[in-house]
C-alpha positions in Angstrom: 78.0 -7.1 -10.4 78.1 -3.9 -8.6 80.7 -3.9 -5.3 78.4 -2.1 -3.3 75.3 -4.4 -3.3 76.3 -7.7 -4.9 73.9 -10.5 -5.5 73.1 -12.6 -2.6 74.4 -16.2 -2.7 70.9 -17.3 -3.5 70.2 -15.1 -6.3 73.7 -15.3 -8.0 72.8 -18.7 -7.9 69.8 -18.5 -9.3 70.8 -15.8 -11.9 72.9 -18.6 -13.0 70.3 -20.9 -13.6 68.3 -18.7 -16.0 71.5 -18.0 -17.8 71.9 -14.3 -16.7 75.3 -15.1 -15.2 77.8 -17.7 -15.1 80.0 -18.8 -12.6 83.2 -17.9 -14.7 81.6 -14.3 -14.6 81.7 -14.2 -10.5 85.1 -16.2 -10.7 86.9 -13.2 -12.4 85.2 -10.5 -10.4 86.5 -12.4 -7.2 90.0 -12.2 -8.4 90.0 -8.9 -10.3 89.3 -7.3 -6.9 92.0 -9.8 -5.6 94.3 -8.2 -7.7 93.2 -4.5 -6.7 93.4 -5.4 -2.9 95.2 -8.0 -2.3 98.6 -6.7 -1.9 97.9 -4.4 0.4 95.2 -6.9 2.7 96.8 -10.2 2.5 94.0 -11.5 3.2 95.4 -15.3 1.0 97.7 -17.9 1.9 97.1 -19.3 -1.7 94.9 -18.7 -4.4 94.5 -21.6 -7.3 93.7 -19.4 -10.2 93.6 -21.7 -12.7 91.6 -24.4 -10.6 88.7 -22.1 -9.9 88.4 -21.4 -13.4 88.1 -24.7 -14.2 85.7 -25.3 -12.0 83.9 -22.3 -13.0 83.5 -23.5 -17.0 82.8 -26.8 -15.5 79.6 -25.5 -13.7 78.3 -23.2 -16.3 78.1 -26.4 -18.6 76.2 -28.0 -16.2 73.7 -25.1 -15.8 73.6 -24.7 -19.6 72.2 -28.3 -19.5 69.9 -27.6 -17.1 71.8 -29.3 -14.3 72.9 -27.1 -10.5 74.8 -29.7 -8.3 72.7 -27.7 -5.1 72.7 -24.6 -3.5 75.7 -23.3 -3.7 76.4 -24.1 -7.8 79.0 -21.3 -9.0 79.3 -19.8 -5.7 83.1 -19.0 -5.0 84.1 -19.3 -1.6 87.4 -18.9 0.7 88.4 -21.3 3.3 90.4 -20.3 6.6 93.6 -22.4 6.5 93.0 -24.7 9.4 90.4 -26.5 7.2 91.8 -29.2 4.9 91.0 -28.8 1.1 92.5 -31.7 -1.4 95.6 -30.8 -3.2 96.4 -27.8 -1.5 98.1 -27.3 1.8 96.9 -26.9 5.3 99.3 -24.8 7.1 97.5 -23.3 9.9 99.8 -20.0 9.8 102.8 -22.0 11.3 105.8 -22.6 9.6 105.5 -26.2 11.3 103.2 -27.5 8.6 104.6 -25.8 5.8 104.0 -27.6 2.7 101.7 -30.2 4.5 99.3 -31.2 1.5 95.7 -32.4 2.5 95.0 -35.8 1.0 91.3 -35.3 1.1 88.7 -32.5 2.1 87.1 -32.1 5.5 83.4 -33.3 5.5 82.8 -29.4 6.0 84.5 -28.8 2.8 83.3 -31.7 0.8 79.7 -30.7 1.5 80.3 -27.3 0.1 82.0 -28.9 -3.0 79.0 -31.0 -3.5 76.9 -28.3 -2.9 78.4 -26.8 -5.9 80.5 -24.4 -4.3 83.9 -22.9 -6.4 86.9 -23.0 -3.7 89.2 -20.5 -4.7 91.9 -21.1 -2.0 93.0 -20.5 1.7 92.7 -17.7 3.8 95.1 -16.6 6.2 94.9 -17.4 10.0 96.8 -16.6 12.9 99.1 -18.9 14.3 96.9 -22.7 15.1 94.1 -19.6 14.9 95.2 -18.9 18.4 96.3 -15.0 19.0 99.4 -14.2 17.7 98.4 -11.7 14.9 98.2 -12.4 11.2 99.7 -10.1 8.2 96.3 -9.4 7.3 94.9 -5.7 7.2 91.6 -4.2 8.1 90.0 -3.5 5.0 87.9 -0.2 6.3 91.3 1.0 7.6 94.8 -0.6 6.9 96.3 0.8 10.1 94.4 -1.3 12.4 93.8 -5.1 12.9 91.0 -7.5 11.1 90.9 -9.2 14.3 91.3 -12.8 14.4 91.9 -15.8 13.6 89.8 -16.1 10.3 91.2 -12.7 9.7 92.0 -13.3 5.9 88.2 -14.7 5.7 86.6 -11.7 6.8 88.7 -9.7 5.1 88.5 -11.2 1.9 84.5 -11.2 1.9 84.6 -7.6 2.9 86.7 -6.7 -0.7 84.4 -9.3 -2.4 87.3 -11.4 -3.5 84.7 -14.3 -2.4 81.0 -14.5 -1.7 81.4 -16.2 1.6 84.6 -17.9 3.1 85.0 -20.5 6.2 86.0 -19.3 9.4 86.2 -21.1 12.6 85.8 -20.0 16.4 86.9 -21.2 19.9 87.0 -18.1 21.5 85.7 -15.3 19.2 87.7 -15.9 16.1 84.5 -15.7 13.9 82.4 -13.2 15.6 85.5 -10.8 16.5 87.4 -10.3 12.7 83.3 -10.0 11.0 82.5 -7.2 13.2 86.3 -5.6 12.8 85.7 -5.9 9.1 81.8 -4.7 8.7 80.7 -8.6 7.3 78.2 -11.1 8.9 79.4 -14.4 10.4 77.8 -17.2 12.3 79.1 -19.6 14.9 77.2 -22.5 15.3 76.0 -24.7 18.0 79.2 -26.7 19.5 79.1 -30.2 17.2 76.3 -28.9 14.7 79.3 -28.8 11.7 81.9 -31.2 11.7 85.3 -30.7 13.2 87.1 -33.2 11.2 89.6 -32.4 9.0 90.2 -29.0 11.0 93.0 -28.5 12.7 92.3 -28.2 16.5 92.7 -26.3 19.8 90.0 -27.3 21.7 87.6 -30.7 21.7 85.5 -29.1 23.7 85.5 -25.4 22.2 86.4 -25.4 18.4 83.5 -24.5 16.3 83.1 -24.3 12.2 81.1 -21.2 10.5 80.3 -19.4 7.6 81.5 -15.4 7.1 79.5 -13.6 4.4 78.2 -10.3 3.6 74.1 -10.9 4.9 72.1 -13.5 7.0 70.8 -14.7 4.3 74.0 -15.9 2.9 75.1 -17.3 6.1 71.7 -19.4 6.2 72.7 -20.3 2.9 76.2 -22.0 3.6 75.3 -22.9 7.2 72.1 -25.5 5.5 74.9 -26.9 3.5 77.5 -26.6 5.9 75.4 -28.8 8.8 73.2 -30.8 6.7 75.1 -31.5 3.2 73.3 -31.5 -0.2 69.8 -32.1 0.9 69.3 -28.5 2.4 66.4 -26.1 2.6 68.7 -23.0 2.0 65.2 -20.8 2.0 65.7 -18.3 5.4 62.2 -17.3 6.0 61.3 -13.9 6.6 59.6 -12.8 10.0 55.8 -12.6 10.3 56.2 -9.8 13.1 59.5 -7.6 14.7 61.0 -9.4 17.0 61.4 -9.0 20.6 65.5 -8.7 21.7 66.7 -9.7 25.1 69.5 -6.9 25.9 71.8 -8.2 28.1 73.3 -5.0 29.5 75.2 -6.1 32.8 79.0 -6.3 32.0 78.6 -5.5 27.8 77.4 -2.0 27.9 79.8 -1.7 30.9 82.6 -2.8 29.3 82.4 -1.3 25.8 83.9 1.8 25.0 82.1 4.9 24.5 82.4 4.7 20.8 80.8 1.0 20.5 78.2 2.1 23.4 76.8 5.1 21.1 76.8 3.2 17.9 75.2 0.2 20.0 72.1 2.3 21.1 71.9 4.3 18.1 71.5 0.7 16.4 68.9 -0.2 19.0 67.1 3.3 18.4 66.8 2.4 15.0 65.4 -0.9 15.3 62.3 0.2 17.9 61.6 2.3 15.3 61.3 0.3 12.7 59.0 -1.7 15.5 61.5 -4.1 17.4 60.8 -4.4 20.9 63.4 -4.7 23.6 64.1 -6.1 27.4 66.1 -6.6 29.2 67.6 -9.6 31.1 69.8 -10.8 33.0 73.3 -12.7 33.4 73.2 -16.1 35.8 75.5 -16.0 38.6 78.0 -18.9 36.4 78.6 -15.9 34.2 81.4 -14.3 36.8 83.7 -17.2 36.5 83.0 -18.0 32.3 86.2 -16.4 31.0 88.6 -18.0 33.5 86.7 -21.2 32.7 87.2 -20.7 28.8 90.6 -20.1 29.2 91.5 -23.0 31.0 90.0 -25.5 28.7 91.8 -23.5 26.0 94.6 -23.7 27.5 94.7 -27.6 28.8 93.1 -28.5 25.2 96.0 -27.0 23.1 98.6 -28.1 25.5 97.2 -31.7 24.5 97.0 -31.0 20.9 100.6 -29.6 20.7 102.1 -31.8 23.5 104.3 -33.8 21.3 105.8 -31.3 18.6 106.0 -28.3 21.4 108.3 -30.8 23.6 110.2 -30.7 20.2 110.2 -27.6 18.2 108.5 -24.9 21.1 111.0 -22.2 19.6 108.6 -22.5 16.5 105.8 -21.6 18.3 104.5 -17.6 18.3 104.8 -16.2 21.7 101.4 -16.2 22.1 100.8 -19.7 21.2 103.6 -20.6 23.6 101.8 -18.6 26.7 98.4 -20.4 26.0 100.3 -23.6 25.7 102.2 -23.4 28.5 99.6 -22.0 31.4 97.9 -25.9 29.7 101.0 -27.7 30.5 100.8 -26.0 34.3 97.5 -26.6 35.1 96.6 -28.8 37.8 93.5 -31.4 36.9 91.5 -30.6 39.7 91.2 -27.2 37.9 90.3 -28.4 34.9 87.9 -30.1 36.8 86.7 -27.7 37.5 86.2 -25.9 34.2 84.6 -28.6 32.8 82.1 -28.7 35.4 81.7 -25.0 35.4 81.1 -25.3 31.1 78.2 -27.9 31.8 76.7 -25.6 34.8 77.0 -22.2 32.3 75.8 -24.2 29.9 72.4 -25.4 31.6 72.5 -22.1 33.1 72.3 -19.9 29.7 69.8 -22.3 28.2 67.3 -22.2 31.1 67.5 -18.0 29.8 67.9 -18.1 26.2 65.3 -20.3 25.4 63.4 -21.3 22.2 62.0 -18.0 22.0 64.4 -15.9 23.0 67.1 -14.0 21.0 69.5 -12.0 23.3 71.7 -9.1 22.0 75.0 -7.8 23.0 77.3 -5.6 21.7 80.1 -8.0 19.3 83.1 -6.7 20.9 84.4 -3.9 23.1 85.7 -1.9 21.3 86.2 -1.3 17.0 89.2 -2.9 15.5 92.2 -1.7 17.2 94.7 0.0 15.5 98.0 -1.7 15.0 98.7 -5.3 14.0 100.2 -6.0 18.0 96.7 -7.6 18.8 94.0 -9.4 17.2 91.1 -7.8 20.3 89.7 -8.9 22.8 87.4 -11.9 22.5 85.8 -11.4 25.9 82.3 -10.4 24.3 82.1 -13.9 22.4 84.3 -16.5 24.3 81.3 -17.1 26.4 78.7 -18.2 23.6 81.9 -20.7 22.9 82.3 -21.9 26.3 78.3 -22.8 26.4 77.9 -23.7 23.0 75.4 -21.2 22.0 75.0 -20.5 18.5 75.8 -16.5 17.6 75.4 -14.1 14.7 76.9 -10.8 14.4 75.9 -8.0 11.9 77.2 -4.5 11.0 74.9 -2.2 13.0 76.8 0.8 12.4 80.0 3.2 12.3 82.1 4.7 15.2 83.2 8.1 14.5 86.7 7.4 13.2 84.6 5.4 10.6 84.9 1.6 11.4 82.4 -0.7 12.0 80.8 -2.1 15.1 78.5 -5.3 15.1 75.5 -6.6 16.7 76.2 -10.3 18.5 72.7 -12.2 18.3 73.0 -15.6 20.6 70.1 -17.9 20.3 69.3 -21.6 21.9 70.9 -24.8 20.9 69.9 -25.3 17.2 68.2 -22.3 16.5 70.3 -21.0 13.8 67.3 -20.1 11.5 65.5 -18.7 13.8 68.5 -16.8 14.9 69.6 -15.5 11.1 65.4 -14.6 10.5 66.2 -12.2 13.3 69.6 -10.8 12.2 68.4 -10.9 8.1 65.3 -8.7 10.0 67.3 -6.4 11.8 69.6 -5.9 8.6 66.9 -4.8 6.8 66.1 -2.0 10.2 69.6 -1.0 10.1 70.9 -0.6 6.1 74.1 -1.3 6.9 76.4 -0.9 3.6 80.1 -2.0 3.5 82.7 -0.2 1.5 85.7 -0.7 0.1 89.2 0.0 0.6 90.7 3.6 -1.2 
C-alpha cells in the first residue's frame, strides 16, 4: 500500500472482500509507520498491538468465509482520548483520570466496532481537549503545533498510522489540527453523533467527527458514525460543479497573507476546473458569535469540572483553569444571554446557508504556528460550533514555508452528504497530496 495514495476506506474494504488484502496486511502497515514516526509525533496515548492483531486475523476469517460485519470490516482506526473504548483507559490528557478504565464503549465507538472497524488505540488530546497544548508534533514540520485538541488524531492519519481516527470539536478542535496537518475532517451537525461516553466541555457545544485523508472516507465513517450498521456509505459524485458561497467579510480580513494567497490560488483552481463562486454575506449576530461561544464554553466546563476543580484545581493546565474560572465568574443574566444569542445565530445562519447552499471560508487564519506554546486560533470554526452547522475542511494547498492550509465548507443542518459531494469534488479540482515526515 503505497504512503502517498493509499486505498480509500471503501476500496481497502472492498479489496478485502475479493481477497486482495487482509486486514492483518493494513494492521502492520499502520504500526510499521507507527514505529518510524511515532517517537518523534507522539501522536498515541496507547496503542494495543496485540489486540488489533487479533482483531485483524479475526476479520480476515470472516471475509475468507464470505462474511464483512459492514462498512468499515478491517479498517483500522484511532480514537481521540476523550471517547471511551472498553478495556482501555479514558484519560482525557489529565493526570486526573489516569488509569481510569472504560467499562464499556461509547455508542460512537460501538457503532464503529460493529461496523467492522479495527481500533488500534487512543490518540492524544489536549488537556479535557480544551487548549493547553499536547506533546504532539506537526507532521509536515516538527517545529510547529498540530493544532488541537484531536491533535494526535490528525496527526496520526497524516503518517498513516490509521486510516481514519475520531476527533471531537467544541470550538475548532476538529477543523483546526486537520488543516494544520494537511488531512480532511468533518464536524457534524450539533446532536447528529452521540455524545455519550465522551468526556464533556460543553452540552450545548461538544460535537463527535471523523479525521481521514479524503471526503470520501469521512462519508464513510460519518454513515456509520450517525446511523450505526445499516449505512449507505456510497458518497455520490456531483452531476454538475458546484456553486460556493465565499463569505469574505472578516475571513479574508483576518487571514494572513500566506493563507489569503494559497486561499485564492485554491479558488483560481476550482473556477477553472468550472466551479462557480459568490459571494455573501455575514448576519448582523455574527459580531457578537465569539464572545457568545466563549461564554457557554466557559459556564459549561465550569459545570462539568465544578466538583473536582473545588478539589484538585492545581491539577488543572493553566489554560483549563482560565476557561474554568471566567465560568465560575460569570453572571447568569450573561449566559442568558449567550444562549439566546446561539438560538438567534443559529436561525440567523440557517435562513443563509440553506439547503442549497455551501459557503467557503478559509479553515483558519493562519498555517500551524510554530512552537508547541499554542494550539491556534479557533476563531475561523468556533462559529459553525456555536450554530451547529456541519463543516468540512480539506487541504487546498501549501504556504510558502511549505505547510498546509485548508478549505472550511459549512453546509445546512444535516447536509453532510451533500456537503462531502462538494468537498470530494473540489478534491478532485485541487490534487492535493500529503507527505510524510523526513
Amino acid at each position: 500500500m503505497d504512503f502517498e495514495s493509499p486505498p480509500t476506506i471503501s476500496a481497502a474494504v472492498e479489496q478485502i472482500r475479493r481477497g486482495h488484502l487482509t486486514p492483518r496486511q493494513l494492521v502492520d502497515r499502520c504500526l510499521q509507520q507507527m514505529a518510524r514516526f511515532e517517537d518523534r509525533i507522539h501522536a498515541w496515548v496507547c496503542v494495543d498491538q496485540a489486540g488489533a492483531i487479533e482483531q485483524a486475523e479475526r476479520l480476515g476469517d470472516l471475509a475468507r468465509h464470505g462474511q464483512l460485519l459492514g462498512p468499515l470490516h478491517g479498517i483500522p482506526i484511532g480514537v481521540k482520548d476523550i471517547i471511551d473504548v472498553q478495556g482501555m483507559a479514558t484519560e482525557a490528557g489529565s493526570p486526573l483520570l489516569k488509569g481510569r478504565v472504560a467499562q464499556q464503549d461509547a455508542p460512537v465507538v460501538a457503532r464503529l466496532r460493529a461496523a467492522g472497524a479495527i481500533l488500534l488505540g487512543k490518540t492524544v488530546t489536549t488537556e479535557f481537549a480544551c487548549f493547553d497544548p499536547s506533546p504532539t508534533l506537526n507532521p509536515w514540520n516538527l517545529e510547529h503545533t498540530p493544532g488541537g485538541s484531536s491533535s494526535g488524531s490528525a496527526a496520526a492519519v497524516a503518517l498513516g498510522m490509521c486510516l481514519a481516527a475520531l476527533g471531537s470539536q467544541t470550538g475548532g478542535s476538529i477543523t483546526r489540527p486537520a488543516a494544520y496537518c494537511g488531512v480532511a475532517g468533518l464536524k457534524p451537525t450539533f446532536g447528529s453523533v452521540p455524545t455519550d461516553g465522551v468526556v464533556p466541555i460543553s452540552r450545548h457545544l461538544d460535537h463527535v467527527g471523523p479525521i481521514a485523508r479524503s471526503a470520501a472516507d469521512l462519508w464513510t465513517m460519518f454513515a456509520v458514525m450517525a446511523d450505526g450498521a445499516g449505512a449507505d456509505v456510497t458518497l455520490p459524485e456531483l452531476a454538475t460543479p458546484p456553486t460556493l458561497s465565499v463569505i469574505g467579510e472578516f475571513f479574508l480580513q483576518q487571514a494572513d497573507d500566506a493563507v489569503r494567497d494559497v486561499t485564492v490560488a485554491a479558488s483560481d483552481a476550482l473556477l477553472k476546473s468550472g466551479a462557480q463562486l459568490q459571494m455573501v454575506n455575514l448576519p448582523e449576530s455574527f459580531v457578537l458569535v465569539l464572545a457568545m461561544h466563549r461564554c457557554l464554553m466557559a459556564v459549561d466546563a465550569a459545570e462539568t469540572h465544578l466538583q473536582t476543580y473545588a478539589s484538585h484545581g492545581a491539577s488543572y493546565g493553566p489554560l483549563v483553569r482560565t476557561l474554568i474560572d471566567e465560568g465560575l465568574s460569570t453572571l447568569a443574566i450573561d449566559y442568558a444571554l449567550a444562549l439566546r444569542h446561539q438560538d438567534r445565530f443559529r436561525r440567523d445562519m440557517q435562513a443563509i446557508i440553506r439547503q442549497d447552499v455551501i459557503a467557503v471560508t478559509p479553515a483558519t487564519p493562519t498555517a500551524a504556528p510554530r512552537g508547541l506554546e499554542s494550539t491556534g486560533d479557533p476563531s475561523f470554526n468556533s462559529p459553525w460550533s456555536h450554530a451547529g452547522l456541519p463543516t468540512v475542511t480539506i487541504p487546498c494547498g501549501l504556504t510558502a514555508d511549505r505547510l498546509p492550509c485548508g478549505l472550511q465548507f459549512i453546509g445546512s443542518p444535516g447536509q453532510e452528504q451533500r456537503l462531502l459531494s462538494v468537498a470530494a469534488w473540489c478534491e478532485q479540482a485541487l490534487a492535493f497530496r500529503g507527505r510524510q515526515v523526513e
